[in-house]
N, C-alpha and C positions, 0 to 999 in steps of 0.2 A: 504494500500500500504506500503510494508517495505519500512526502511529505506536505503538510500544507501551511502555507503563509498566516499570522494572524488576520484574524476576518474582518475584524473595525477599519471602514477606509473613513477618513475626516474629510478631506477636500482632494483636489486635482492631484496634489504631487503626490497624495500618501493614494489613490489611485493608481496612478504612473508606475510607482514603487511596486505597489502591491500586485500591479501587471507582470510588472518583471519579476519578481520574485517569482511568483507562479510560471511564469513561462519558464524560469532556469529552472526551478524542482520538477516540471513537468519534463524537460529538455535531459535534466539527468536523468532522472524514473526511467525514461523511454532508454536512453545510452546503456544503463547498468542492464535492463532487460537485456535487447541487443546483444551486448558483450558476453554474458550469462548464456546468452541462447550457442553464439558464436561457440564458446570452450563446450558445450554439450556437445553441436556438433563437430565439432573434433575429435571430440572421447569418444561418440559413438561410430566416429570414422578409422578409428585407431583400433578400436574391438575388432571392428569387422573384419578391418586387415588383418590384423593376428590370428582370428578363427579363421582366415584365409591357410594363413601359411602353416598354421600346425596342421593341421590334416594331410599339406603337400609334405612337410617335413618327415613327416610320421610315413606316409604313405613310399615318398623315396628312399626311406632307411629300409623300410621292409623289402623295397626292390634291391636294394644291396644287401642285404643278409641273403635273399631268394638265390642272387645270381655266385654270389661267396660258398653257399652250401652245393650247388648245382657243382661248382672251380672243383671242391674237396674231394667230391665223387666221378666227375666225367659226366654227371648226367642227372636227370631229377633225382630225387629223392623223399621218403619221407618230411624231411624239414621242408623241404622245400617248395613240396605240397603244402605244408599248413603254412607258411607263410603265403603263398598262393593264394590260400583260401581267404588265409586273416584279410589281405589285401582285399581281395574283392568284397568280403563283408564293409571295409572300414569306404571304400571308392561309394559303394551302394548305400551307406548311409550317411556320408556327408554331401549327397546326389540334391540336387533341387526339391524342397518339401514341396511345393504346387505343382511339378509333375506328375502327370497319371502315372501309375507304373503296371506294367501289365506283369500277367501269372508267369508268362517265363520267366521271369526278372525277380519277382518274388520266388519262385520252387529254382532257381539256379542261387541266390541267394541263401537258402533253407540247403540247402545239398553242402553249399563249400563250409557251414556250421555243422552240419551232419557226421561231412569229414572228419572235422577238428575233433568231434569227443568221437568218432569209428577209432581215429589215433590215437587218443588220450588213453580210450576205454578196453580199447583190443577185445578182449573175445565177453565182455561185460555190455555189450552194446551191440544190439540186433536192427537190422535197418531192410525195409522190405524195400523192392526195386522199384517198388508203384509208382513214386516221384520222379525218379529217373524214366520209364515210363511217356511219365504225363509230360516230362518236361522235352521230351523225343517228337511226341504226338503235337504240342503246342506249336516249335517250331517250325 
């Protein structure tokens, strides 16, 4: 809430006076808003960017751990499946929220999770081929 001038005007000058006074607290009120709004939209430009680049950071480390484990063995490997997979869960969920996304995308998403605990869990973890399947049939 601006500031406001006292309210008794006497005659012309304390008029005069009492114009400019109010015009300068109204002049600042508005400036300090402005400014205020100005550093918001910075911070909120700054966030953005950041949530930008960590998912790309996060996203290209796992591509060099991927291609590091593939170097060790000559060829894919377990690791480097679940890195695979981690990868496309982390790509598929930092994807645009107002995108439709259709069922292939959703059951190829659900499969590279499936993988991760088939690995984790080894012979504790049963997976019927229906989804792969569905996800054959959809394409």
């Amino acid at each position: 809430m601006p500031l406001k001038p006292p309210g008794k005007v006497k005659d012309e000058y304390s008029s005069i006076i009492h114009n400019m006074i109010t015009h300068f607290i109204e002049h600042r009120y508005i400036r300090t808003q402005l400014l205020e709004k100005k550093y918001r939209l910075q911070v909120m430009e700054l966030l953005a960017l950041q949530s930008q680049i960590n998912p790309h950071f996060l996203y290209n480390t796992l591509h060099s751990i991927y291609w590091e484990s593939v170097a060790l063995t000559g060829k894919p490997n377990k690791v480097s499946e679940m890195v695979e997979d981690i990868s496309d869960i982390l790509s598929y969920s930092f994807s645009n929220p107002t995108e439709t996304v259709t069922w292939a995308a959703e059951i190829s998403n659900t499969l590279s999770y499936v993988n991760i605990q088939k690995t984790r869990y080894k012979d504790k973890f049963d997976f019927l081929n229906t989804m792969k399947k569905s996800l054959n049939y959809i394409r």
